[in-house]
N, C-alpha and C positions, 0 to 999 in steps of 0.2 A: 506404605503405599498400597491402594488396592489396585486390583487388575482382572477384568473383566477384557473375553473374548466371545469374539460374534460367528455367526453360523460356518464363515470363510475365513476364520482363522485368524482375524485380525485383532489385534487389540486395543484396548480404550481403555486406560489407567485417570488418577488421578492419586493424589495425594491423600493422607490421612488425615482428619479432621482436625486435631489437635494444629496440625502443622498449617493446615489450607486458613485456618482461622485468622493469623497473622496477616492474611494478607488482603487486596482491596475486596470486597462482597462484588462487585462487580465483576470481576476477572477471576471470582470463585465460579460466575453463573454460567461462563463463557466456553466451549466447546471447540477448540481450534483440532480440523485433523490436519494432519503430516501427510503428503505424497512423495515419496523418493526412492530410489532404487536402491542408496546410498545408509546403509544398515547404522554407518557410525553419525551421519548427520541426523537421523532419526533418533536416534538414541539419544547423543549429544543434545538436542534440541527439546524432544519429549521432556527431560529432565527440567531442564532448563525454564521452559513453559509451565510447568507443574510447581516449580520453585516459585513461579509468580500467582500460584489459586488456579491454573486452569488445568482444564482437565481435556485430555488430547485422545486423539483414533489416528492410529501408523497404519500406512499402506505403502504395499513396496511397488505398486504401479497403480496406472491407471484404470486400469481393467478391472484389476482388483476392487477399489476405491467407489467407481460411478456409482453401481446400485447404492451400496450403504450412504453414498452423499445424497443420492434422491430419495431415497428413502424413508430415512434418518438424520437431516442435515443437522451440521455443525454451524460456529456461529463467523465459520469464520476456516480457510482451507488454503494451505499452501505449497505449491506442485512446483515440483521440478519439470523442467522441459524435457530434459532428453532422458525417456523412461521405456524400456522395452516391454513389449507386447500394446504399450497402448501410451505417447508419449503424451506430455504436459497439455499441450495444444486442441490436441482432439478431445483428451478429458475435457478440456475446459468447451471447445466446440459444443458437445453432447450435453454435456453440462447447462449452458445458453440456452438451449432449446426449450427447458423446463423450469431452471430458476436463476435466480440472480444473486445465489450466494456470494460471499465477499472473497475474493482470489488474489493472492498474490504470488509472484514467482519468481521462482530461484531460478536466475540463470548463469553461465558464462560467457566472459569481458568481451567475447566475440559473439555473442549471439546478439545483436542488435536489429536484426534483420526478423527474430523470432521475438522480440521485445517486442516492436513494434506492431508486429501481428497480435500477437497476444491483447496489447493493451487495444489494439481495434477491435479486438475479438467480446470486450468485458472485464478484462483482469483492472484490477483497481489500484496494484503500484505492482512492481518490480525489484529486485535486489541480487545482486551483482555476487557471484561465488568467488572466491571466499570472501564471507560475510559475518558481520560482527551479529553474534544472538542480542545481544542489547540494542542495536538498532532492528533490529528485526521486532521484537517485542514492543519496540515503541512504535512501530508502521502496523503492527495488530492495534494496538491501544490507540494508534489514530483514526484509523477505517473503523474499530467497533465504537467507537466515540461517534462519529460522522453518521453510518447506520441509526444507531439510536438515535442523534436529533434530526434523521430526514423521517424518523416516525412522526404519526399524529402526536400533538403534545397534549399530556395527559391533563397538564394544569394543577399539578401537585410540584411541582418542581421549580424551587425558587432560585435556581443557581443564574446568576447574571448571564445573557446570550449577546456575544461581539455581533456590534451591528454590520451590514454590510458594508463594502468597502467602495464606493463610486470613484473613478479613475476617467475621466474623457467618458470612452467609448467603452472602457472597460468597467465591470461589475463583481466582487466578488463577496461570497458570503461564506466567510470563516467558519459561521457553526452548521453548515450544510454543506459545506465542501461542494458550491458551487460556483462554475464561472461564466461570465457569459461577455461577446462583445459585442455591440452596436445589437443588443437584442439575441442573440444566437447563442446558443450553449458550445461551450469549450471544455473535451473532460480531460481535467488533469488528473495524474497520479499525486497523491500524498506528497513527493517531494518537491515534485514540477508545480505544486500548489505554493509552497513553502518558499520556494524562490522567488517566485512570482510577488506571493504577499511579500516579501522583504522589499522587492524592489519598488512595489507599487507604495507600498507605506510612505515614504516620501522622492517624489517625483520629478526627477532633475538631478536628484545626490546619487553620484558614482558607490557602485558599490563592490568590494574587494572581491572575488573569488573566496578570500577566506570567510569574510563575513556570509556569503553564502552559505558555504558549508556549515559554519556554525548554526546557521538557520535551519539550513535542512536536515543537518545529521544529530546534531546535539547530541553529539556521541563521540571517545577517542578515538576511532578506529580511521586509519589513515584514509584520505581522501585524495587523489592527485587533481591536478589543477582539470586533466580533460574530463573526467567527470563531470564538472559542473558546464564545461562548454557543451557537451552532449545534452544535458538537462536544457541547458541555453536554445541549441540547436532544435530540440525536440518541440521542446513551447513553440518558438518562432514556424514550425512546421506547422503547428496542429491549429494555431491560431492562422495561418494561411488557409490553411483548407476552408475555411468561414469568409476569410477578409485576403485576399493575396494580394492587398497593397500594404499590409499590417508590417509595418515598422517602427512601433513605438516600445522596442529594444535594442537598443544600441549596445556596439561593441567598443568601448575605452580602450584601445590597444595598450598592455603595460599597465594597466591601471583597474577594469574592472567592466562592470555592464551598469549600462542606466536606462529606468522606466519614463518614456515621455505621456503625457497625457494632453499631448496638443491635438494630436489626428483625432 
């Protein structure tokens, strides 16, 4: 593994050639840095990300982190919330100001109140401490996936694109990671995407909590049932702020949530 350090001490490794070769040319090209205070989640994770071709920048705050992010951005950055001398939040605030890099953040089970803001603020999903690295790597590999196809398309690229999803009033486009209802844009996180498209896929059919999760997590890492009513909860919220008559998510009591496309 090599290991390159920047003016303020930080460092930016990647793996050895031989070894990065193994794995997709895509997520060789990809630059994810680390924000956390958290020495051993950094480490833990750096590894972990480099096992998969990318190549990472640790900062143990935010303070630390902003220049080299605007500077020299990465393709892709993910902050912890509660960070001394300069927390998750504000990074990302200062952050906003000048670019739109791809965010997402680590928090905890109670910070719901800072989830929210966050994701008002730009952050583009969210993940819940303690946190499986496997689903983690797959919520990078779905936001850098999303990025690339909200680029201009080059016309060299013949991979089939899932057409949009029409629902009533509802719209969604699976290879832009966009949503919109009766005309108005709705921005989901990655997962709150994932739910949604399950339910909307067919319209009237009750769907489990478990089926959810398998949609959204596709991962073993344990899920409890409020998890997914929180995701529930949060859709039904974001989509009010547009439409506050917006009810075409129903609660199955005992049984599951259903997508109407009558309104």
């Amino acid at each position: 593994m090599t290991v390159r350090v920047d003016a303020n001490g930080n460092r930016e490794s990647a793996l050895s050639l031989p070894f990065a070769a193994a794995n997709d040319e895509k997520s060789m090209t990809a630059t994810i840095a680390l924000v956390d205070d958290d020495r051993n989640i950094l480490q833990s994770l750096s590894i972990a990300l480099q096992a998969e071709g990318f190549v990472t920048r640790v900062y143990s705050d935010g303070e630390a982190a902003l220049k080299p992010l605007l500077e020299n951005p990465p393709d892709l950055a993910v902050f912890d919330i509660k960070m001394p001398r300069m927390d998750g939040l504000e990074l990302l605030r200062r952050l906003r100001e000048k670019s739109q890099l791809p965010v997402i953040f680590l928090t905890s089970k109670d910070d719901e109140i800072d989830e929210a803001l966050g994701l008002a603020m730009g952050a583009d999903d969210y993940i819940s401490k303690p946190f499986s690295q496997r689903l983690l790597i797959a919520r990078i590999r779905a936001i850098l996936r999303r990025v690339e196809l909200n680029r201009e398309p080059s016309g060299l690229d013949d991979e089939p694109v899932a057409d949009p999803i029409t629902r009533g009033r509802l719209t969604m486009d699976p290879a832009r990671h966009k949503v919109s209802w009766d005309g108005k844009d709705v921005t989901l996180t990655v997962t709150e995407f994932l739910i949604l498209e399950t339910l909307a896929a067919r319209p009237g059919i009750v769907r489990s909590r478990n089926q959810l999760m398998d949609a959204a997590y596709q991962d073993d890492v344990y899920i409890d049932d409020r998890t997914i009513d929180s995701h529930i909860k949060r859709l039904r919220r974001k989509f009010r702020e547009v439409d506050p008559d917006f009810d075409a998510i129903a609660t199955l009591y005992g049984a599951g949530y259903r997508f109407s496309d009558d309104g």
